[in-house]
C-alpha positions as CSV (number, residue, x, y, z in Angstrom):
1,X,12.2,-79.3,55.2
2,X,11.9,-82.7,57.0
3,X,7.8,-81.9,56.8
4,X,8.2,-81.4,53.0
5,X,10.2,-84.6,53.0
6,X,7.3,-86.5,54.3
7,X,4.7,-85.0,52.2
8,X,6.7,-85.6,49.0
9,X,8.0,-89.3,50.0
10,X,4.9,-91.4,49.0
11,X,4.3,-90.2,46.2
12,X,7.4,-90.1,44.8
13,X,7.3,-93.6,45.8
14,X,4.1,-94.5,44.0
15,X,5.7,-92.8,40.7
16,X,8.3,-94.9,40.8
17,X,6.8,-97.7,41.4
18,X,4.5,-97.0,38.5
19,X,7.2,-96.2,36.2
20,X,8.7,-99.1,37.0
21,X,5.3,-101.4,36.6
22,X,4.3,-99.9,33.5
23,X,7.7,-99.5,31.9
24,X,7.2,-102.5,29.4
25,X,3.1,-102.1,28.4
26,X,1.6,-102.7,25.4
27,X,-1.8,-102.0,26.2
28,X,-3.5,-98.7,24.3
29,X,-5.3,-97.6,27.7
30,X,-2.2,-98.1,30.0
31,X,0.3,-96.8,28.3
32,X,4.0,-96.7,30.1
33,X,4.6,-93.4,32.2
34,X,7.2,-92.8,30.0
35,X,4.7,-92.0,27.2
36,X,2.7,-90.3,29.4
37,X,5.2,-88.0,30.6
38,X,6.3,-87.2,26.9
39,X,2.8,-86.4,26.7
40,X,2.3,-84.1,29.5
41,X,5.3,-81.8,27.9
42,X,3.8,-81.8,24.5
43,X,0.9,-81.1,25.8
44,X,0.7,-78.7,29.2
45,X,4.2,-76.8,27.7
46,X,2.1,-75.1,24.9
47,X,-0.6,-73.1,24.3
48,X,-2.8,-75.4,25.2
49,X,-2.3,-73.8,28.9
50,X,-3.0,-70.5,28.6
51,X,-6.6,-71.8,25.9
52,X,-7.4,-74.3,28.8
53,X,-5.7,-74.7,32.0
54,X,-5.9,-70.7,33.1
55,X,-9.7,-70.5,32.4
56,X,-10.2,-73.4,35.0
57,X,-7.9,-72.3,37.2
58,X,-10.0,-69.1,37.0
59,X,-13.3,-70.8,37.4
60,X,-12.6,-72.5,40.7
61,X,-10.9,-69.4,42.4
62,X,-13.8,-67.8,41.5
63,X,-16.3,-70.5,42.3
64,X,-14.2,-71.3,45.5
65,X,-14.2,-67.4,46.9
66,X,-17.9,-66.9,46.4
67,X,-18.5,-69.7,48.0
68,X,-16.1,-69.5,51.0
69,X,-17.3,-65.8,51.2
70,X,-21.4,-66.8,51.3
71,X,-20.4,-69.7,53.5
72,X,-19.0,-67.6,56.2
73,X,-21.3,-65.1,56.1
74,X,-24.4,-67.1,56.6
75,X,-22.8,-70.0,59.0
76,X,-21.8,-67.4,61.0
77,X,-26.1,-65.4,61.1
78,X,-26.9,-69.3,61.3
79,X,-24.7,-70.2,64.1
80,X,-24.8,-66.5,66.0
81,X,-28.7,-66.6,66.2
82,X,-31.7,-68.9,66.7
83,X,-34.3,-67.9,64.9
84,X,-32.2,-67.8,61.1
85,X,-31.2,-71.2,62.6
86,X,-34.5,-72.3,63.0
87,X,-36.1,-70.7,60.1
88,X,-33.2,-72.6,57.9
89,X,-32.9,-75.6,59.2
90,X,-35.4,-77.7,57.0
91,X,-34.1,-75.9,53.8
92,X,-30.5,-76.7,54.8
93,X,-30.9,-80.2,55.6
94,X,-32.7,-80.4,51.9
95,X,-29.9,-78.5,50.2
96,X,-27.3,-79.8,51.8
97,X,-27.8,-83.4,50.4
98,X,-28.5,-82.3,47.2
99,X,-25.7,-83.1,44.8
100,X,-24.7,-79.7,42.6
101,X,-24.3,-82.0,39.6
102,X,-28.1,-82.6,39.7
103,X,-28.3,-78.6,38.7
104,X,-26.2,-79.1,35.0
105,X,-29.7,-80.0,33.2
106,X,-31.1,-76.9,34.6
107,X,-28.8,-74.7,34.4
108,X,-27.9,-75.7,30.9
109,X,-31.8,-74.5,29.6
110,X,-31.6,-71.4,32.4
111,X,-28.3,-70.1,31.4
112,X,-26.3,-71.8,28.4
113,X,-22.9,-73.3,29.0
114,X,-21.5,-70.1,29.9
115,X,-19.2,-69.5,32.4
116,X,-21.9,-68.7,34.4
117,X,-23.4,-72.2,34.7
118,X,-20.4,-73.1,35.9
119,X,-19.8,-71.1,38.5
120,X,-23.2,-71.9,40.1
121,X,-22.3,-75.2,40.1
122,X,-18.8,-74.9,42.3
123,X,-20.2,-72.7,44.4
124,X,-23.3,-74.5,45.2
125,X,-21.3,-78.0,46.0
126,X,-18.8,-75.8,47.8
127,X,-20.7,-73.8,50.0
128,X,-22.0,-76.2,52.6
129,X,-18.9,-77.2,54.2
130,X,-18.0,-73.5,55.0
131,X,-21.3,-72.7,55.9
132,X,-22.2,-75.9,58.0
133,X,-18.8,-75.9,59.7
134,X,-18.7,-71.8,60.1
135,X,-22.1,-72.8,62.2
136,X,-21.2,-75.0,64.1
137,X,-17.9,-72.9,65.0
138,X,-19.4,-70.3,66.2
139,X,-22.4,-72.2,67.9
140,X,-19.1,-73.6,69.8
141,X,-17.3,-70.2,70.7
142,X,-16.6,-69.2,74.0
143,X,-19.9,-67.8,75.8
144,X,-17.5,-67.0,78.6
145,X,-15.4,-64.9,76.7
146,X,-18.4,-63.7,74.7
147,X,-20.2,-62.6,77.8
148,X,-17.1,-60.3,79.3
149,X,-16.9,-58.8,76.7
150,X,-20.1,-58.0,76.4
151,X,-19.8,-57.0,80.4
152,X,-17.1,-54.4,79.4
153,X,-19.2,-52.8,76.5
154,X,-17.3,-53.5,73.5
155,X,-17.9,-52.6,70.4
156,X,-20.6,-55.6,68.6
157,X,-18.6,-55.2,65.8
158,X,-15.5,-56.7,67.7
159,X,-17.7,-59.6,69.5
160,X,-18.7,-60.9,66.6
161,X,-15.0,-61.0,64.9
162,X,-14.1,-62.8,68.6
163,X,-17.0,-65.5,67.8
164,X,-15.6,-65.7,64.0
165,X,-12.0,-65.9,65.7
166,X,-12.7,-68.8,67.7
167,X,-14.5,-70.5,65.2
168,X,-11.5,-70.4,62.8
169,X,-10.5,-74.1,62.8
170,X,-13.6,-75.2,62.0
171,X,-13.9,-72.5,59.3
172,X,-10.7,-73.5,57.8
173,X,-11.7,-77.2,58.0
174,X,-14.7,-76.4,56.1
175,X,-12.7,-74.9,53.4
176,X,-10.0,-77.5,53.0
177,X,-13.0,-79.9,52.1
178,X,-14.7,-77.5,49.9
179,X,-11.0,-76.7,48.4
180,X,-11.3,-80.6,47.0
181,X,-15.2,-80.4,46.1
182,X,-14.6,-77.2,44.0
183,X,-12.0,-78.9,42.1
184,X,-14.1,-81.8,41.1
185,X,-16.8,-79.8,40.4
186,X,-15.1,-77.8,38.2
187,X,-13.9,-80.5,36.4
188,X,-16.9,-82.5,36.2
189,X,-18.7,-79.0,35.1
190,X,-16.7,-78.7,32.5
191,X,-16.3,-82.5,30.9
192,X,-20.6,-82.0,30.5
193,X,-20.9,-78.2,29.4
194,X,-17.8,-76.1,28.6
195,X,-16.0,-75.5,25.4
196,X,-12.6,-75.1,26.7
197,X,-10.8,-76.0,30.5
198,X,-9.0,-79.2,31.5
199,X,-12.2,-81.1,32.2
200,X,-13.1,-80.4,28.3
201,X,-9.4,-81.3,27.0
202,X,-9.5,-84.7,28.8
203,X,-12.8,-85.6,28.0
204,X,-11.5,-84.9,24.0
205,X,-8.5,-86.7,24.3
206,X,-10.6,-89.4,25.4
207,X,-13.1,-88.9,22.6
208,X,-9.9,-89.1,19.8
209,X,-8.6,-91.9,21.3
210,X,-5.3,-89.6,22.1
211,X,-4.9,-92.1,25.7
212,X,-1.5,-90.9,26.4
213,X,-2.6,-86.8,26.7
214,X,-5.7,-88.0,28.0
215,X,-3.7,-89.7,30.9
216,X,-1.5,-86.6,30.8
217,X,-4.7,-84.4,31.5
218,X,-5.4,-86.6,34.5
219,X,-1.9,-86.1,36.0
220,X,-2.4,-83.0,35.9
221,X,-5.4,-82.2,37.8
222,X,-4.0,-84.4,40.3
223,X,-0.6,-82.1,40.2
224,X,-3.1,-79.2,40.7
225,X,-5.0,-80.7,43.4
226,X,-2.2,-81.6,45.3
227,X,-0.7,-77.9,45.2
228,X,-3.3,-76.2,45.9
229,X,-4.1,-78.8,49.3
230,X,0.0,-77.4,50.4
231,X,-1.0,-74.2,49.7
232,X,-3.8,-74.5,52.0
233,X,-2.3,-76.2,54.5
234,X,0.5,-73.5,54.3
235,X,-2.1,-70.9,55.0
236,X,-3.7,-72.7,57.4
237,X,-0.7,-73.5,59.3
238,X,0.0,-69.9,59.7
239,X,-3.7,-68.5,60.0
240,X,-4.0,-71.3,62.9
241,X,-0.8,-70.7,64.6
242,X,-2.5,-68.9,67.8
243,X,-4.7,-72.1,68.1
244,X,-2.3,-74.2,68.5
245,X,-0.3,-72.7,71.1
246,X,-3.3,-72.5,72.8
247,X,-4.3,-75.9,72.3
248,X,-0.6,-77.3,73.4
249,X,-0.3,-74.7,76.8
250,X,-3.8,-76.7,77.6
251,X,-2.5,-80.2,77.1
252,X,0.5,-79.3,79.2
253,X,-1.5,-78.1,82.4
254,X,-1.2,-80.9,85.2
């Protein structure tokens, strides 16, 4: 509760303060909170949720498990064995730096602005996090403990979930940044080729000069954005909770 407190303290702050700041504008493209909030009910309390907000929601869960599923899977080849390491490298340090934006144009002629299009796009910017970090996890697991249990025959299957296992915070850091890259890719994906999703809406808003709902829009990809990073860390938290017993019996040895 006292955790919650924290996390919910600033910004609560920051709205206030804004509320407070913008109670008395007059300009069209900062329009008082107030208005904005009015807005946001009009608005997101309508069908205008179910037409836009649950198709991007299911866009980046989609998006965000293919990626996080790919990532894993190859970081942990890549970071398990040389020679995919080695055979990869120069096509990873390419890709890697390659913004998934760039792809829109192509993707646009190859495909359409299908929902297809668009889920290439969030799962190629959100990918290299898992992948890199999943890599570099299990690059970093324990050869030690590797090794005995190798020495006491068991099962490959159950080595290579002890490699995955220690590489788990790494993993999960990978995903909390490709958590935030899959949201802006979706809704940058979906401002330049879509035909419905929040992305689209605020990009129309903006378009008919409607500032208030287009300011309502952008609150609420920000709402989403900072659920879904809780929800994370609530997995996380729980997922990670061998780790950091582990970490604290270490830190407490003389």
């Amino acid at each position: 509760m006292k955790a919650l407190g924290y996390a919910l303290g600033l910004p609560a702050a920051l709205v206030a303060a804004w509320w407070v700041a913008s109670d008395g504008s007059t300009n069209v493209f900062l329009p008082p909170l107030r208005t904005i909030v009015e807005a946001f009910r009009d608005v997101w309390f309508s069908d205008t949720f179910a037409r836009d907000v649950v198709p991007s929601l299911w866009r980046l869960a989609a998006g965000y498990t293919i990626a996080l599923a790919a990532g894993v899977v190859l970081g942990f080849v890549i970071g398990r064995w040389a020679v995919p390491r080695a055979l990869t490298g120069p096509l990873l340090a390419y890709f890697r730096v390659l913004p998934a934006p760039v792809l829109i144009p192509v993707l646009l002629v190859a495909v359409g602005i299908g929902d297809t299009t668009k889920l290439v796009v969030i799962t190629v910017g959100a990918v290299w996090p898992i992948l890199l970090n999943t890599a570099d996890g299990v690059r970093a697991a324990d050869e030690v403990g590797l090794e005995t249990a190798a020495a006491y025959r068991l099962p490959r299957r159950t080595r290579h979930l002890l490699a995955l296992r220690g590489a788990s915070p790494q993993i999960f850091a990978g995903a909390r940044q490709a958590l935030g890259l899959s949201i802006i890719l979706m809704v940058v994906s979906e401002m330049l080729m879509s035909t419905d999703g929040l992305g689209f809406t605020v990009v129309q808003f903006q378009r008919s000069f409607a500032i208030p709902q287009m300011w309502s829009g952008v609150l609420l990809i920000g709402l989403l954005g900072f659920g879904l990073a809780k929800l994370f860390e609530l997995v996380e938290r729980r997922a990670l909770r061998w780790h950091r017993g582990h970490t604290g019996q270490l830190t407490e040895r003389p």
